[in-house]
Structures are given as structure tokens and as C-alpha cells.
C-alpha positions as CSV (number, residue, x, y, z in Angstrom):
1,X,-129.6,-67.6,17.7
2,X,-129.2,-70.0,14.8
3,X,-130.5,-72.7,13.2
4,X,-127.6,-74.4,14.9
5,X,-128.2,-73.1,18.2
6,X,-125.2,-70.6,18.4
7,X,-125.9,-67.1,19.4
8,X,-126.4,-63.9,17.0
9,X,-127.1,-61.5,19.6
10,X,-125.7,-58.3,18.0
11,X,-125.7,-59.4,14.1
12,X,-128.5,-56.7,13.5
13,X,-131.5,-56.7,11.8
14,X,-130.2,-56.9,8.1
15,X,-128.7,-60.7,8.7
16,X,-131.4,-61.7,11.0
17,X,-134.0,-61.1,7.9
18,X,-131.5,-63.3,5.5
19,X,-131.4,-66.1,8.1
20,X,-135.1,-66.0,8.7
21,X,-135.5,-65.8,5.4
22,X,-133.4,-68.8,4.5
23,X,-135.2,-70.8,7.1
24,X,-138.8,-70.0,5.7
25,X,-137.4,-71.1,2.2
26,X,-136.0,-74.6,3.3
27,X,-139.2,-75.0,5.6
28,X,-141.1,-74.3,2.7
29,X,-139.3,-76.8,0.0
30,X,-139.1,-79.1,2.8
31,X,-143.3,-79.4,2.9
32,X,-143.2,-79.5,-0.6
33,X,-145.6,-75.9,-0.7
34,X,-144.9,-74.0,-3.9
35,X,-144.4,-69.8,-4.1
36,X,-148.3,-69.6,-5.1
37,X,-149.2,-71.6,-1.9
38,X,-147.5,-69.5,0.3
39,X,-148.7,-66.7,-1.0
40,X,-152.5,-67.3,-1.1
41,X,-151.7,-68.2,2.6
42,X,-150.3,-65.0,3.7
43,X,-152.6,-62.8,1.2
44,X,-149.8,-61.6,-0.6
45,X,-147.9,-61.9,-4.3
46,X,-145.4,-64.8,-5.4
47,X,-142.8,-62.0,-5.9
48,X,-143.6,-61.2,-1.8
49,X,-142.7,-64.8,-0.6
50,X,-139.6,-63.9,-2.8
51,X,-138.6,-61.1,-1.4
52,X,-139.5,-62.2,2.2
53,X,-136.8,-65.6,1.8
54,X,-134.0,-63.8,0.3
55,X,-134.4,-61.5,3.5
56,X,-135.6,-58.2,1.4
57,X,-138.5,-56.8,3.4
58,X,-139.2,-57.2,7.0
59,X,-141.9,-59.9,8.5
60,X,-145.1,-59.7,9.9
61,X,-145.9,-61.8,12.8
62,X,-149.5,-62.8,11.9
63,X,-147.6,-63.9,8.5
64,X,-144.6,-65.6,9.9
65,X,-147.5,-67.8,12.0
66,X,-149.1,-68.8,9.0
67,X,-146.6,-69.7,6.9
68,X,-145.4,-72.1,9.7
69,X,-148.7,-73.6,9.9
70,X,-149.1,-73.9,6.1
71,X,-145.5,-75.9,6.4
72,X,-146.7,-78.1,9.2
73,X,-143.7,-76.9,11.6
74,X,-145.6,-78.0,14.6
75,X,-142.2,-78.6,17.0
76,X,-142.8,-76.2,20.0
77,X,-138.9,-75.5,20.4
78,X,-138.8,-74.7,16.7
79,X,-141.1,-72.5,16.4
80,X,-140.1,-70.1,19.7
81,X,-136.5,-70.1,17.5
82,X,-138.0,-68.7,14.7
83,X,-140.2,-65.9,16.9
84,X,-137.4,-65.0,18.6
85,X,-135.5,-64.2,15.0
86,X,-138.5,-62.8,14.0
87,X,-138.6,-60.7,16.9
88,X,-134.3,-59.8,15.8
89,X,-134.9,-59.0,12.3
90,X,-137.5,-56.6,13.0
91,X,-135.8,-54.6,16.1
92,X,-134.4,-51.2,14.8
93,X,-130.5,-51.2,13.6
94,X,-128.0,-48.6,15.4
95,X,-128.4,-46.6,12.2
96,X,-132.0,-45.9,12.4
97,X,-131.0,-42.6,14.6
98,X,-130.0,-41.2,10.8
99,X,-133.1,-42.4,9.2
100,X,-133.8,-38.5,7.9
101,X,-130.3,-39.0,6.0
102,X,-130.2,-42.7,4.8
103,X,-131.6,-44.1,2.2
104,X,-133.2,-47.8,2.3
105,X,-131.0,-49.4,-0.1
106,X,-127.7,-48.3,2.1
107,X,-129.6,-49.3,5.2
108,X,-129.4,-52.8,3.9
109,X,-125.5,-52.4,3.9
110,X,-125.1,-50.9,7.1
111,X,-126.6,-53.6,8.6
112,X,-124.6,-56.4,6.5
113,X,-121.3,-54.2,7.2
114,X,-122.2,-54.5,10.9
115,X,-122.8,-58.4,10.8
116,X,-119.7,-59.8,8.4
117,X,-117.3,-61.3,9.8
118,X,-114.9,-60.5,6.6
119,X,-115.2,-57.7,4.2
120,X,-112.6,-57.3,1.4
121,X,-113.0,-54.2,-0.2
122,X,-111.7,-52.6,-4.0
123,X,-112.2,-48.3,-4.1
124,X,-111.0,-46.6,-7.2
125,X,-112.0,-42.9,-6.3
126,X,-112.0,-42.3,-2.0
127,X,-110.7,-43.8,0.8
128,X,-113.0,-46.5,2.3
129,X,-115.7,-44.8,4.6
130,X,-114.5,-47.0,7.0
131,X,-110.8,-45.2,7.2
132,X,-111.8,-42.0,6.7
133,X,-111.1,-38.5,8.8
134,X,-113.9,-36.1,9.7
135,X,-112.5,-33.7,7.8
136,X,-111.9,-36.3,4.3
137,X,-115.8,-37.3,5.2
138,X,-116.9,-34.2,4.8
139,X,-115.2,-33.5,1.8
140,X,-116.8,-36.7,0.1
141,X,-120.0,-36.4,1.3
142,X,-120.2,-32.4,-0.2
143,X,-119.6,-33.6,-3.6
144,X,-122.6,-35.8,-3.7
145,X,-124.8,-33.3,-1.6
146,X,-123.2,-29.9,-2.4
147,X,-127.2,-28.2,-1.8
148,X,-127.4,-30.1,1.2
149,X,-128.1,-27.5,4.8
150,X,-125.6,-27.9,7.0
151,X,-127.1,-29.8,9.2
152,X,-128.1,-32.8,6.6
153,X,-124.5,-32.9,6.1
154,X,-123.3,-33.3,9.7
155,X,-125.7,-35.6,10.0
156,X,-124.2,-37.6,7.3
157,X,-120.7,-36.8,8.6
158,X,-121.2,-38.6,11.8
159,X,-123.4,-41.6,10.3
160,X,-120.1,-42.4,8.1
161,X,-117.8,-41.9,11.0
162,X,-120.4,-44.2,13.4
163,X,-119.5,-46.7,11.0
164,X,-116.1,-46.9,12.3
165,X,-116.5,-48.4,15.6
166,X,-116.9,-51.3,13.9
167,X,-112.9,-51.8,13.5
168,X,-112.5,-52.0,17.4
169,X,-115.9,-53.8,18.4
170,X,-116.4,-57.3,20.2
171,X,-116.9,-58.0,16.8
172,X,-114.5,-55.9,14.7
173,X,-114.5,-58.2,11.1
174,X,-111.6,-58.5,9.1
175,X,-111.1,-55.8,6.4
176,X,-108.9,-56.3,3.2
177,X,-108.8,-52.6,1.7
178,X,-106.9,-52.8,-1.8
179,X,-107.1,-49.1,-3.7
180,X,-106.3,-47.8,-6.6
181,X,-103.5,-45.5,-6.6
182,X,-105.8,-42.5,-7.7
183,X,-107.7,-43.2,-4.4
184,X,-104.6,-41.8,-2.3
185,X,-103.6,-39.5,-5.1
186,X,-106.5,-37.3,-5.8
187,X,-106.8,-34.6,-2.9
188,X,-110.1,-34.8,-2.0
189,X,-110.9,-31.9,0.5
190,X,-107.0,-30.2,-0.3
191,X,-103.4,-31.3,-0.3
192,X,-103.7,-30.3,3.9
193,X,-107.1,-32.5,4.2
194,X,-105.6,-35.3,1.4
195,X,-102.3,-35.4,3.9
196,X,-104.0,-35.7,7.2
197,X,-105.9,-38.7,6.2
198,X,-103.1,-40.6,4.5
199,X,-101.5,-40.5,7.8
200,X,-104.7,-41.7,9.1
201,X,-104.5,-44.8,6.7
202,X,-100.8,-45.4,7.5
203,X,-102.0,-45.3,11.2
204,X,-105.0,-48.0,10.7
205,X,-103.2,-50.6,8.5
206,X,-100.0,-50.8,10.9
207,X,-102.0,-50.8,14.2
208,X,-105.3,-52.7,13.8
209,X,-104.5,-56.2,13.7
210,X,-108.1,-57.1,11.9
211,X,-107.0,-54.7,9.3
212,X,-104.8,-54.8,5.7
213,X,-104.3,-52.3,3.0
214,X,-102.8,-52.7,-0.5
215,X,-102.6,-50.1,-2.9
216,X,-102.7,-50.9,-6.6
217,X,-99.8,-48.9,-8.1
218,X,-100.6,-46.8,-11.6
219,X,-97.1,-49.0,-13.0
220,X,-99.2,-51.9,-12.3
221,X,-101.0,-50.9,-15.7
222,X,-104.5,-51.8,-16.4
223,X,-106.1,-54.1,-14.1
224,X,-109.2,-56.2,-13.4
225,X,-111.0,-53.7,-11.2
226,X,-111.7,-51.1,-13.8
227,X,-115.0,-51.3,-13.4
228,X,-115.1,-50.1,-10.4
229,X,-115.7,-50.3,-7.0
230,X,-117.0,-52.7,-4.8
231,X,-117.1,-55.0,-1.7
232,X,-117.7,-58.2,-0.2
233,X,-118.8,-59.2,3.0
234,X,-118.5,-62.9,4.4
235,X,-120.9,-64.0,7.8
236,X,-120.2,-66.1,10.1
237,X,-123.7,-68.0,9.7
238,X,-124.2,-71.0,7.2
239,X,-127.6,-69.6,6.7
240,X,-126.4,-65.8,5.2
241,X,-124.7,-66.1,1.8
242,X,-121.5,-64.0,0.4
243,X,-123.1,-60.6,-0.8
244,X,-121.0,-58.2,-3.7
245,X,-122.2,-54.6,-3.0
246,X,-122.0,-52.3,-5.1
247,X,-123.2,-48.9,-5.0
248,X,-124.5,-46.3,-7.5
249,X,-125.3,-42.6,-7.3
250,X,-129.4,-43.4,-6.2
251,X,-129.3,-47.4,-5.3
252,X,-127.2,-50.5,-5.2
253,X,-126.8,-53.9,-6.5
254,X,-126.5,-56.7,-4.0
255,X,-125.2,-59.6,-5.7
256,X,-125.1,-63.3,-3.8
257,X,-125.6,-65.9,-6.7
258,X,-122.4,-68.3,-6.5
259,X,-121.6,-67.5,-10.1
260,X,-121.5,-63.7,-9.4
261,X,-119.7,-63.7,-6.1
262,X,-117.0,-66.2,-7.7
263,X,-116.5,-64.1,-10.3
264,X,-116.0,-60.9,-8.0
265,X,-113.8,-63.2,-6.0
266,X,-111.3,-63.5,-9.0
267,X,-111.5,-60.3,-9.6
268,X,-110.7,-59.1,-6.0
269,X,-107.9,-62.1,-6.2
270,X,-106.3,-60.6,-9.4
271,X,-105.9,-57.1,-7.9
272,X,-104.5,-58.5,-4.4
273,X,-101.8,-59.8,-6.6
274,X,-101.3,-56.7,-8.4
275,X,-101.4,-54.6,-5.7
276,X,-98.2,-53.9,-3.3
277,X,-97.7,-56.3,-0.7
278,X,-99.0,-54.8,2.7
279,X,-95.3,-53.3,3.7
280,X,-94.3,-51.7,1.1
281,X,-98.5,-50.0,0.9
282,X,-97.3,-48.7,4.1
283,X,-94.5,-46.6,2.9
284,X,-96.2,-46.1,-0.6
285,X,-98.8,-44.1,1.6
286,X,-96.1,-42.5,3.5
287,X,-94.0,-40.9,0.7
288,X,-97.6,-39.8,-1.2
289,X,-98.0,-37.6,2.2
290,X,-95.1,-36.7,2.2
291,X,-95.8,-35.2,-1.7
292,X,-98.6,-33.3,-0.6
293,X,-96.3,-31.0,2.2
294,X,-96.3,-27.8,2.4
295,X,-92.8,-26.8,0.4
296,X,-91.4,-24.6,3.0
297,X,-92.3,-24.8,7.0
298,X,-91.2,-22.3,9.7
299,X,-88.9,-22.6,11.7
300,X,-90.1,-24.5,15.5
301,X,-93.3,-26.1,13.5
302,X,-94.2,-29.5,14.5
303,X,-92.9,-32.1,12.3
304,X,-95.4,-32.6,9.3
305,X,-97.5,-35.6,9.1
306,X,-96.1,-37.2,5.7
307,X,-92.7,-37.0,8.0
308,X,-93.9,-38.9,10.9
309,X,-96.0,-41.6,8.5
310,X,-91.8,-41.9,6.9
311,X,-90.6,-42.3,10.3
312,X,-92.9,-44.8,11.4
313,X,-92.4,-47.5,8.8
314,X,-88.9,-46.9,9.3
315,X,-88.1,-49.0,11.7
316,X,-88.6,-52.7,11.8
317,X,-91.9,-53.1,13.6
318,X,-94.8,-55.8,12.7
319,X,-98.5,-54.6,13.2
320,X,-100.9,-56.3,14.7
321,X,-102.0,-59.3,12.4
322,X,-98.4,-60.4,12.4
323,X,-97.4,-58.6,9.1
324,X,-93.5,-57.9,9.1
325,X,-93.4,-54.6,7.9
326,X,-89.7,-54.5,7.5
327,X,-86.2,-56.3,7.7
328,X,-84.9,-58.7,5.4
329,X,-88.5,-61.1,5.4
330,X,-90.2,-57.6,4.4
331,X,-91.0,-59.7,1.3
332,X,-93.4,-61.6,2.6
333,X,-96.4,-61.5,4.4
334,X,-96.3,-63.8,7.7
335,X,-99.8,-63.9,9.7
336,X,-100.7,-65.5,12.7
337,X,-102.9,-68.4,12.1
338,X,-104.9,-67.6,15.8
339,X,-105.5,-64.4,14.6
340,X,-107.4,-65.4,11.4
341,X,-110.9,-66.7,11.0
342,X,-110.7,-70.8,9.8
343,X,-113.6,-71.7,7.6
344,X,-113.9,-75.4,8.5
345,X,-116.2,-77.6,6.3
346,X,-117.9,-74.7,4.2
347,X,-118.2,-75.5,0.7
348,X,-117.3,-72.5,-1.6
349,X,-115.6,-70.9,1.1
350,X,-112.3,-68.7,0.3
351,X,-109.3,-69.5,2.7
352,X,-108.6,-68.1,5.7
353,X,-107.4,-64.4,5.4
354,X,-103.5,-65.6,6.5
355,X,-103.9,-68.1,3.8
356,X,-105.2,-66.3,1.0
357,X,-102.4,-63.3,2.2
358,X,-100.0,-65.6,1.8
359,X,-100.5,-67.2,-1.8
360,X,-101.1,-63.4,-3.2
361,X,-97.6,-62.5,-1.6
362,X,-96.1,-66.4,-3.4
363,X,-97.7,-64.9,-6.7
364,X,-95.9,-61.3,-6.6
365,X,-92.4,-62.6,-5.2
366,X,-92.8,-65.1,-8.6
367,X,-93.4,-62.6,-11.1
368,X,-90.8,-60.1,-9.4
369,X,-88.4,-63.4,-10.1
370,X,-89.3,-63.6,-13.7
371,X,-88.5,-60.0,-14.2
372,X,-85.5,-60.1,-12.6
373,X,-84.8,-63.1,-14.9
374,X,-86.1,-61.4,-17.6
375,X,-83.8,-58.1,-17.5
């Protein structure tokens, strides 16, 4: 449940800590209590009530009863909402079966990756975890854990691919992929590994309707996400923030101050526009397959994968979301407005996804104008 009275049954632990969280913070401004007070309370540190309202450690019960007392919350109905979130933010997440192999810092982001409702993401090196083979997985997970038994790393195989149920869930979120060329370039596990999952790619961005890749070309030049990558996730709840992730080799940094996330935002915005437009990713990914083939086949072999990705975008087709993928509108991105989530009334909201698709495609068909012009 919200604060509103809608249902989070299945958001996870992660985003029911962050809406209890939030709730305990307005409770607490609302009764006029400073940190210090609700810290002597509860027998804790100022830096505890912190961490406990931005939704960064879990709660105790005897704890949570205090503070409401210490904030005068005496409403009967109120106070069984906020039990029964307690109750949600400290059940154990789907991933807690790979506790020996995950760390607490990417614990956090499984469960916000679970519970968005958007992510948009930028990779500069791999494929997205979330579109990645077995076989690619493996390959990404033995550079960072080359000592690693065998059975740490199948364990990590299958939490990555676990993740990927996500795409075709009740709540499958919408995912905006843009990566750098070098991402589908660099043959991570071999050119027969590195071929297999472009097909893969080719296969997820034409067929999932909650799903959209762009590739940022190497012609494109420098662009804004040189720094490298990262990802945002948007919830459906007014009471859970926008959150930049972005992970390092031992931890990760999880950003949600407005100025911060803005600023990713117009960074994410710049490389949509720089990026290929959805279609022509599709065949960009196709004819890098087809790169990595074997040079000569025998005779009666199946047809190679980089061939059937080519064969697939051939024909005019439109996936899922409503993207036209070819024909003579293959120039611009037409999205079905049902399909997309509408953020209604939210105040430093981005656009729907059809919306925001749409003004990046406007942008690129402008400057292809001006060059034409131009030459």
C-alpha cells in the first residue's frame, strides 16, 4: 500500500524502505521533532534517523513504534498503514537466494530495478545485464571474478540472468537502452559468443514492446556520456524519488537530489539524440553480427545468426511499442500513446516515454536537414 491507498504488493523491499522512509521524514517535520529528537527517542545517532528516512537501513519495529509516538501519530488506520510497510520493507527480496554472491550495495539496486516503473539506461563497455545471453554473462562476470570457483560463478550467472524476468513480468518497466558503439563492438566472450548475443539484442528490441535500444555510433564523435555508464530508474510512487546508479568496481553511488538527477537527465537526453533512431539500431546491430561471421561456412550449415538478424529487419514489420522499423516513415519513431506510462500532475517529471521518443527523433531528422543543407 501507499500513502495514497493504492497497492505495492510486489515493489520489494528496496522501495518499500524509501516510502517508509519518506513517510517518517514528513511525519517527523510535520510534529515539528528535530533529527536529535528522534534520535534520543529511538537510542540511536542523528546520522541513523538519516539513514532510516532516505530508506538506507532496514527498521526495527520497537523503533518504528516510538518514533510514531514521539510524532503524535495517534490515527488507528494510520498507524496499521505504516506496520504493514514496515512489515514490506523488511520481508526478504527474490534475490536473497544469492546472498553468498551479492554484495549489499547491488542489493539495493536489485531491488530498485525490480520496483521502477521506467529505467533508461547508458553502457559504454557490455551489453546491459538485462539483455544479456548465458553465455555473454559468463564472459562478463569472469573478468571481474577470474579466481572465482566455479560454482561462485554460476551462481552469479544465474542471479544476472534472474534479473531478466523482469522484461516479461506483470510488471515488466520500460527500458530505454542507448550504448556506445564499443559496447556491441568489442567481443566479449569471442566473435562466436559476441555474435550470438547481438542477435539476442536484435531479438529483444524488435519484440518486447516495453523495450528500445539505440546505439551511439563511433561517427557520432565525442559525446556527453564519456564518463561512463549509468542508469535511472523512475517509480510509480510519489513517495520514491528518481535514483542515478552508478556502479564502481567495490560499491555504487545512488544519486536522487533534483539537481543531480536533472543533470543525468540532460545527459541521457543528449545521447538519445546522438544515438541512431531505434530502426536503423536494429540493422546497425544486424550488420555488426554479421562482421563477426565465420568467413567461410560448409556447405548444408544452418544459416548464421548475423544473416537471420539481416533478414529480420528486412522486411517492413513494427515491434511491439509501435516503432515502424521500416518503409518510407522509417524516419520516425511513432509510439502508441496506451502503451506508454502518462505522468499526470508530477512536478519534475520527464514526458511520457512516446513523448520524449518522439522529440529526440524531431531533433535528429533537424540536424540530418541541416547537413543535407549544408553539403
Amino acid at each position: 500500500m501507499s500513502s495514497d491507498g493504492g497497492d505495492t504488493d510486489g515493489l520489494g523491499p528496496t522501495v518499500h524502505r524509501l516510502m517508509l522512509g519518506s513517510q517518517l521524514y514528513r511525519m517527523r517535520t510535520q510534529a515539528g521533532v528535530t533529527s536529535d529528537q528522534a534520535a534520543h527517542t529511538i537510542r540511536a545517532s542523528r546520522s541513523k534517523i538519516s539513514r532510516m528516512e532516505n530508506g538506507r537501513v532496514g527498521f526495527k519495529e520497537r523503533d518504528v513504534n516510538d518514533l510514531l509516538d514521539l510524532y503524535m501519530v495517534t490515527d488507528p488506520c494510520l498507524r496499521a498503514k505504516v506496520k504493514a510497510l514496515l512489515r514490506q520493507a523488511n520481508s526478504p527480496g527474490w534475490w536473497t537466494r544469492y546472498a553468498e554472491v551479492t554484495a549489499d550495495w547491488f542489493e539495493d539496486y536489485l531491488g530498485l530495478e525490480t520496483a521502477a516503473s521506467m529505467i533508461r539506461t547508458f553502457e559504454m563497455q557490455f551489453v546491459h545485464g538485462l539483455f544479456q545471453t548465458r553465455e555473454y554473462a559468463r564472459a562478463v562476470t569472469l573478468l571481474g571474478h577470474s579466481a572465482a570457483p566455479l560454482t561462485e560463478l554460476d551462481q552469479r550467472v544465474a542471479l544476472r540472468l534472474s534479473r531478466q524476468s523482469l522484461l516479461t513480468s506483470a510488471r515488466a518497466p520500460m527500458v530505454w537502452s542507448i550504448l556506445d558503439e564499443g559496447a556491441i563492438r568489442r567481443p566479449v566472450g569471442g566473435r562466436a559468443v559476441m555474435r550470438r548475443q547481438l542477435a539476442h539484442l536484435g531479438e529483444v528490441a524488435s519484440s518486447l514492446r516495453n523495450v528500445a535500444i539505440q546505439v551511439v555510433p563511433f561517427a557520432a564523435g565525442g559525446h556527453a556520456g564519456s564518463g561512463g555508464s549509468f542508469t535511472m530508474l523512475r517509480f510509480a510512487g510519489e513517495e520514491v524519488p528518481d535514483i542515478v546508479y552508478i556502479e564502481q568496481l567495490t560499491s555504487a553511488l545512488y544519486l536522487d537530489k533534483r539537481e543531480d538527477v536533472d543533470h543525468y537527465l540532460e545527459v541521457m537526453d543528449s545521447l538519445s539524440t546522438e544515438a541512431l533512431p531505434p530502426d536503423e539500431t536494429l540493422d546497425f546491430i544486424a550488420k555488426a553480427a554479421q562482421e563477426l561471421l565465420v568467413p567461410h561456412s560448409l556447405p548444408g550449415q544452418p544459416q548464421h545468426v548475423g544473416d537471420h538478424l539481416v533478414a529480420a529487419v528486412a522486411g517492413r514489420r513494427q515491434d511491439r511499442l509501435g516503432v515502424e522499423l521500416n518503409g518510407p516513415a522509417a524516419s520516425r519513431v511513432v509510439l502508441d500513446r496506451h502503451d506508454a506510462p502518462v505522468w499526470r500532475g508530477r512536478r519534475h517529471r520527464e514526458p511520457a516515454l512516446d513523448v520524449r521518443l518522439g522529440r529526440v527523433q524531431r531533433v535528429v531528422a533537424c540536424r540530418r536537414e541541416l547537413r543535407r543543407q549544408a553539403a
